[in-house]
N, C-alpha and C positions, 0 to 999 in steps of 0.2 A: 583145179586147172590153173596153169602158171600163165602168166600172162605178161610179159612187160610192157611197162607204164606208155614208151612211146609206138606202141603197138595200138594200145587202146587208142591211143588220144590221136592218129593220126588220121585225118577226114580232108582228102584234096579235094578242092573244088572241082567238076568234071568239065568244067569251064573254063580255066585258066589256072588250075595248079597249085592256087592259095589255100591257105588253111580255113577250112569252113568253122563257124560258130555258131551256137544256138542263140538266134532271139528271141527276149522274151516278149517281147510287145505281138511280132510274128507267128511267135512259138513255131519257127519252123527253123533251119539250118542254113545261114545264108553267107553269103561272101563278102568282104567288104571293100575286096577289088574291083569284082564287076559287078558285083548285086546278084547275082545268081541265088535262088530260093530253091530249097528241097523241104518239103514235109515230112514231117517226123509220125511214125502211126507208134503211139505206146499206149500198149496193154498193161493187162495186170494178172496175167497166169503166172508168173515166176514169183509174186511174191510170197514167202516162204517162211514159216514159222521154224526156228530150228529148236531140239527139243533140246532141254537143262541140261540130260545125260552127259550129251554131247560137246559143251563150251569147253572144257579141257584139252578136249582129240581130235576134236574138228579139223579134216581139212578139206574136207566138199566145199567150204564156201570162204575158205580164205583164200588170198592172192599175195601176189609177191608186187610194194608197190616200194618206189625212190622219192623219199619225205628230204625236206628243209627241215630243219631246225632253226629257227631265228636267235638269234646270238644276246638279242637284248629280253626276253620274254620266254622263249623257248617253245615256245608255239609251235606246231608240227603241221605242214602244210606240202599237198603233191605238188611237183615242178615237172614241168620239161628240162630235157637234158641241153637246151639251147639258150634257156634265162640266163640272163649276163647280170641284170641288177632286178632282188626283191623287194617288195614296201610290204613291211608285215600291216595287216590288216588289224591286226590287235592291241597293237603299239606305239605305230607311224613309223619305226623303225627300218633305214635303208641297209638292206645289206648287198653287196656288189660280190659278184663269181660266187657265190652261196654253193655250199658242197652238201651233198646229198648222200643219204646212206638207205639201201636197199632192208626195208624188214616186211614179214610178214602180218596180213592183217586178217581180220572177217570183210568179206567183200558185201555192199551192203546189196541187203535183199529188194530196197524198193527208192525213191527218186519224188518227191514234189520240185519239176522244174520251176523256173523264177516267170510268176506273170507281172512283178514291176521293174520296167525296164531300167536303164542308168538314166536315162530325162525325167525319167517321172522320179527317181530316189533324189535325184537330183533338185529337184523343183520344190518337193517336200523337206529337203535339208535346209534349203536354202529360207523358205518359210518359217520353219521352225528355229531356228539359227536368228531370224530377225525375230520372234514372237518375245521376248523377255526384256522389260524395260529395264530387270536391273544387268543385262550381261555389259561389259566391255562396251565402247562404242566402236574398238577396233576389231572385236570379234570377226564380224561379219570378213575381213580380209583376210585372217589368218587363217580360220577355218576354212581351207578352198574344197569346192567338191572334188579335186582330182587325188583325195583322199581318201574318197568314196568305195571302199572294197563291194563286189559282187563277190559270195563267199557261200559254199554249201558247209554247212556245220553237224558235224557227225550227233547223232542221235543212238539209244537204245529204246526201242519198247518190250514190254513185259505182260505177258498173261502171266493168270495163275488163277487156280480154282481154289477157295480157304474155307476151312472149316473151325470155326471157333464155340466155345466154350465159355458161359460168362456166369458171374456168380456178384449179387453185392447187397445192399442195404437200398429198399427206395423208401420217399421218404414222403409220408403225407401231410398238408398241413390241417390243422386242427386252430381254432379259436377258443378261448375260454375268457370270461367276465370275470375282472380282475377290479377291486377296487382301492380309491388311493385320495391322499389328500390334497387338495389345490393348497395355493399360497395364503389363502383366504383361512386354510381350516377347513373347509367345507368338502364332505364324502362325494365322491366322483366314481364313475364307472367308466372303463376301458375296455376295448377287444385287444386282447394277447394272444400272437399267434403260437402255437405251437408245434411239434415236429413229432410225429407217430412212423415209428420205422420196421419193416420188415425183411428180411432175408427174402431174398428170389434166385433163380437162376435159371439159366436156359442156352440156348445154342442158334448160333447163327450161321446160313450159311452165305457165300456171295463169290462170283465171278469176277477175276479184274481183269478188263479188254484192254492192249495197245497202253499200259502207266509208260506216259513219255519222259525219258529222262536225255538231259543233255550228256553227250561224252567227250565234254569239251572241259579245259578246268582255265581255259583262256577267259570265260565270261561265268560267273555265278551264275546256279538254276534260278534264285531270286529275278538277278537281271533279265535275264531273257524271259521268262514268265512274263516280264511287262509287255512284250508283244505277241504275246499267246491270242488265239489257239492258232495252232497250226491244221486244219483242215485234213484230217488223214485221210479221209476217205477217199482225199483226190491221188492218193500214194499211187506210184503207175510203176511197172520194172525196172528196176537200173540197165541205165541206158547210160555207157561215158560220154555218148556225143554231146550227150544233154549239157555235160560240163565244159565241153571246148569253149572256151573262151571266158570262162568263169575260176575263179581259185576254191580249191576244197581245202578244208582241214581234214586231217585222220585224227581218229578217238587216243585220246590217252585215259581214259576211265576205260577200262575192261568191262567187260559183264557180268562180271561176279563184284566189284566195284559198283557198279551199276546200281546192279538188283539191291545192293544194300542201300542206297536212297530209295530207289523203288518200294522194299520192304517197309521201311521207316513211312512212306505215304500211304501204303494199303493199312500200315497198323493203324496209324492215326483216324485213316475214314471207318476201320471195324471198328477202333473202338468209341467214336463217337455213334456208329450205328447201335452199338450193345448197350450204351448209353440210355435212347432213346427206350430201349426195349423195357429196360431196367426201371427208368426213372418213373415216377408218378408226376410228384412237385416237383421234389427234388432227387437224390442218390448220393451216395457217400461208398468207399471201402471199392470200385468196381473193379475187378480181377477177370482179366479174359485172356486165356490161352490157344492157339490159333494153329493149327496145320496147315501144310502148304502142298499141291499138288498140281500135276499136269501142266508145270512149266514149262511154258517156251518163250523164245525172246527174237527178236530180228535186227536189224541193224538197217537205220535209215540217216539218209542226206537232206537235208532239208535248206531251204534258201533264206539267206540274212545278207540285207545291205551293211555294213557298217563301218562307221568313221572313228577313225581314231586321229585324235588332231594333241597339240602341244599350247600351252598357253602359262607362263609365267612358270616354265618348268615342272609343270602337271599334265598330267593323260586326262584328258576328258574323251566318253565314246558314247555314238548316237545311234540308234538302231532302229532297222526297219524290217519287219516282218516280208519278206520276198515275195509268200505267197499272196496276203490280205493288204498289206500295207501299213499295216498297224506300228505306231512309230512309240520310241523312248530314250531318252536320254538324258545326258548333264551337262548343266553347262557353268562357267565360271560365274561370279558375281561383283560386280564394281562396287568399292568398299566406298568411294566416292561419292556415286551416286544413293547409295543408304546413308551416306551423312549429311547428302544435302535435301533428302525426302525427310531424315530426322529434324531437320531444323528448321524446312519449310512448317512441320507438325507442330512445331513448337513454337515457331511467330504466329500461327494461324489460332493456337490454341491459348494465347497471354491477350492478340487482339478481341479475339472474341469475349474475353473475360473481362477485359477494361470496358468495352463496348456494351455488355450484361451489366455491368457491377455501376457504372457510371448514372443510372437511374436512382441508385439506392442509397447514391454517396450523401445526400442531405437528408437522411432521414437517422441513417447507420453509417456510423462510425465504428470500424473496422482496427484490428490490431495487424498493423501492416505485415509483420511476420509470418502471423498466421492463415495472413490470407494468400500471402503469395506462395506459403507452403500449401494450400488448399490448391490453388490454382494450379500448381505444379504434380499432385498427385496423378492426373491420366496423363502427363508426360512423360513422368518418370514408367508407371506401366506401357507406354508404349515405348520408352528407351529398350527396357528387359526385351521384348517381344521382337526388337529389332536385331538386337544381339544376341537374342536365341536364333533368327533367322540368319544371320553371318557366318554363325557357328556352325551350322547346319550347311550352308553351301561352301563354306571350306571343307 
């Protein structure tokens, strides 16, 4: 069924005419003219497994939806036809009069609305934003939270039932008395372990429920793992009201795109599973081939705060899990302030050695080079250590 975008998205207040929004502190639909409250009742009969046959010719559960493109990033996000200026969520990039082009998508089968609201993402940026001694000391201004995107982030999940097939070497250990001569000359005995290996094989089978994959290529499946898990259970109908007043992205990973990370993570947990089956001590040579059946996949939106801010001409982005709260990010680091913690290290680490050393000076007489090269070896490992840490936060 075809639907246009400002069809879904339009909810007057029956109050005064204003565009209603979902809160998420409320969790119900309210107004921000006059306060007017409506409850939202969301089930969970419509959501819907679509089965693999089908991702090619599907049109039972696509829609006809009007995307942005962001000009700096390329980001694909739904608009009304009324936005005059966009702030890409992924970028900090403004774009003004943004043109929009009508395509076809998969409408998503299910909806986790946002339980942390903008004062609470807010409250937590702003925490987290002062927690690091080594950021900026002007962080704190540039970073504003009115960069703060509320954002549903397209998802795929993935069943599938596997059948695999494993074959390899495990491998036992064994000890044997071994004997040998010390430096002395003198016969000594040792335990040497050794490795006794047999051919096995055997067959596993295993169900995969809901493998979530992000269909976003705006943020790394790495990155956003950081604020895992997303609580599926709580998934409820798609509902667009859910979204008034919130920005969605639409998927640019397809589902057949998808499913091939998907596949790459069910092989990895079979074959550490066939592993286990396999191994004694240890295994070696293991070979497991794998059939795939009774796929289906659905399409979900799920809730992400996220800040994209700008700092000495760098993207840094902060992220908070919408449903739990679960927060992560990057932030820059003052090269300044690592140089004046290296040198605090280093007066602290010369006085304390004159202060030690000064007991000893009438007894031992010291070759002054080689002591101060002495003294100087855990500065110079903590110089390395520091400069591996700069390295790293650039």
């Amino acid at each position: 069924m075809e639907r246009e975008l400002d069809d879904v998205l339009h909810c007057p207040c029956p109050s005064c005419g204003a565009q209603l929004q979902y809160n998420a502190e409320k969790e119900a639909m309210t107004c921000n003219h006059c306060g007017y409250t409506e409850k939202l009742v969301l089930a969970k009969d419509r959501i819907e497994e679509i089965d693999w046959a089908e991702v090619r010719s599907d049109t039972k559960h696509t829609v006809e939806r009007r995307l942005f493109s962001c000009q700096r990033c390329g980001a694909k996000t739904v608009v009304n036809y009324d936005t005059p200026t966009i702030t890409c969520g992924f970028c900090g990039s403004t774009n003004v009069n943004p043109e929009a082009t009508k395509t076809r998508l998969f409408e998503p089968q299910g909806i986790v609305p946002f339980k942390i609201s903008r004062s609470q993402a807010s409250e937590s940026f702003k925490k987290w934003i002062g927690q690091s001694i080594w950021a900026p000391n002007d962080l704190k201004n540039l970073a504003r939270v009115d960069t703060l995107h509320g954002m549903y982030i397209p998802f795929w999940t993935y069943d599938v039932q596997t059948h695999s097939q494993w074959q390899g070497e495990a491998g036992t250990y064994y000890y044997i008395n071994q004997q040998y001569r010390d430096q002395n000359g003198n016969v000594q005995n040792r335990q040497v372990r050794q490795t006794r290996w047999t051919y096995r094989n055997g067959t596993h089978q295993q169900f995969f429920d809901d493998v979530l994959i992000l269909a976003s290529r705006q943020l790394p499946q790495q990155t956003i793992q950081k604020v895992y898990p997303y609580l599926l259970e709580n998934v409820v109908n798609y509902e667009p009201k859910v979204m008034l007043g919130w920005e969605s992205e639409v998927y640019k990973i397809d589902p057949q795109e998808g499913f091939s990370v998907a596949k790459k993570m069910v092989d990895d947990r079979i074959e550490s599973a066939c592993a286990d089956l396999l191994a004694d001590d240890t295994y070696r040579n293991l070979d497991v081939s794998t059939q795939y059946s009774d796929q289906t996949f659905k399409h979900l939106v799920l809730p992400l705060w996220i800040c994209a801010y700008q700092y000495n001409g760098k993207t840094y982005q902060f992220l908070i899990n919408g449903q739990t709260g679960s927060i992560s990010g990057n932030r820059p680091v003052s090269i300044w302030k690592v140089i004046l913690a290296v040198l605090a290290f280093i007066g602290l680490v010369i006085l304390l050695s004159n202060l030690g050393g000064g007991k000893k000076k009438s007894k031992v007489t010291f070759n002054t080079h080689f002591e101060v090269t002495q003294r100087m070896q855990p500065v110079k490992s903590r110089l390395k250590e520091m400069d591996s840490f700069i390295r790293k936060a650039r």
